[in-house]
C-alpha distance (Angstrom), angle and dihedral (degrees) to the residues before:
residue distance angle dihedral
X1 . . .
X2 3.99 . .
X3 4.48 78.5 .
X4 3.30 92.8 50.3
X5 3.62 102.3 53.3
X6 3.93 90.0 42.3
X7 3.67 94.2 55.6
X8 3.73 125.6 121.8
X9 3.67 120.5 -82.1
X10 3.70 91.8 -121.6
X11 3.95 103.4 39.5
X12 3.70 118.8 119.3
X13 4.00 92.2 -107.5
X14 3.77 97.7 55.5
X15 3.49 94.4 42.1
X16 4.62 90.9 47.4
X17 3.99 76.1 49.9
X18 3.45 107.7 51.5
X19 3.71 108.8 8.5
X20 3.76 128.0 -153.4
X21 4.24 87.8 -6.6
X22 3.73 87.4 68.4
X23 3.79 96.6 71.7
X24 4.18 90.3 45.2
X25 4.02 107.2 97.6
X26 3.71 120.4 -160.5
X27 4.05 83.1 -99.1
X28 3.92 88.6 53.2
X29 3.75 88.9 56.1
X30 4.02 95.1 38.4
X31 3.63 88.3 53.1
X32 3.92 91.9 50.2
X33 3.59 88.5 49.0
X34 3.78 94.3 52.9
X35 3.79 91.4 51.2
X36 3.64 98.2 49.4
X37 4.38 88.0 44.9
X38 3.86 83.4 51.0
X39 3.72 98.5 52.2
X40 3.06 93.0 46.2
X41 3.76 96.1 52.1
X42 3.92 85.3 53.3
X43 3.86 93.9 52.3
X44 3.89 93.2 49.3
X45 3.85 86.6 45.8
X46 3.95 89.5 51.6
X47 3.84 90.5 44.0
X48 3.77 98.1 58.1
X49 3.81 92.4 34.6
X50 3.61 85.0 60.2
X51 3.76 124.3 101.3
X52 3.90 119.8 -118.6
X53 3.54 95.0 -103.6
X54 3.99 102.2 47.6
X55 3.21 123.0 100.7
X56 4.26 123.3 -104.3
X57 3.40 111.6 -90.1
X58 3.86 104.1 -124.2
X59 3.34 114.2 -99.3
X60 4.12 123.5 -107.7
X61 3.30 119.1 -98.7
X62 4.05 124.3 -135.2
X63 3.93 119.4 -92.5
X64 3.91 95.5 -110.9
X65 3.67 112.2 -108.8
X66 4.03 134.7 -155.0
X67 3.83 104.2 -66.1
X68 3.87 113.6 -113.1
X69 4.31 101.0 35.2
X70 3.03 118.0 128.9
X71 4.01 120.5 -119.3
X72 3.61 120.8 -116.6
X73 3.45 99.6 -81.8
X74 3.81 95.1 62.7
X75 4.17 91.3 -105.0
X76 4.06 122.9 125.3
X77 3.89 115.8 -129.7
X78 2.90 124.4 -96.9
X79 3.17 130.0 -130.3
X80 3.87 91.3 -26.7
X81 3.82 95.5 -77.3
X82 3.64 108.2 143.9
X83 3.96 116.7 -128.1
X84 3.95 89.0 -115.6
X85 3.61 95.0 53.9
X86 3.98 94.0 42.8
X87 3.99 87.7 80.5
X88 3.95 138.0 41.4
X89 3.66 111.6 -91.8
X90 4.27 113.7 -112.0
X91 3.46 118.9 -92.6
X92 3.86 116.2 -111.7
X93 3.73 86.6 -118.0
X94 3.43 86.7 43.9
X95 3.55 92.0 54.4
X96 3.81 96.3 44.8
X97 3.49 94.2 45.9
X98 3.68 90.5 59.6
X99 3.80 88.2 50.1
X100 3.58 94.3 53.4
């Protein structure tokens, strides 16, 4: 087992194991992060900036990720909902008021 676990991202074993989330590196998954945190930023900034009558921007959606990781609080998906469409997006008066 101790082989196993020490075995090259890319060989044929880890990748049989683990699928597609073997050839993700913590930078892979950094970098996701990042992107999804900056779109995000740019949709709040576009909500605010908006004027009362506009309509919402729609919200960003999540850079897909290797199917079967866990999220960062240690749970599975479910289902295959993403955690950003699991809730209602803010309000831009929501959001502005919490910028205030």
């Amino acid at each position: 087992m101790v082989m196993v676990k020490h075995l090259p991202r890319d060989s044929a074993v880890q990748r049989e194991i683990h699928g597609e989330a073997a050839e993700w590196s913590i930078t892979d998954h950094l970098l996701a992060a990042t992107v999804d945190h900056l779109a995000v930023a740019n949709w709040m900034f576009a909500c605010v900036n908006n004027g009362e009558d506009d309509e919402t921007p729609e919200a960003p959606s999540p850079v897909p990720r290797p199917s079967g990781l866990a999220d960062e609080d240690g749970a599975e998906d479910e289902g295959g909902v993403e955690p950003a469409a699991a809730t209602e997006a803010p309000s831009p008066h929501a959001i502005a008021r919490f910028f205030g």
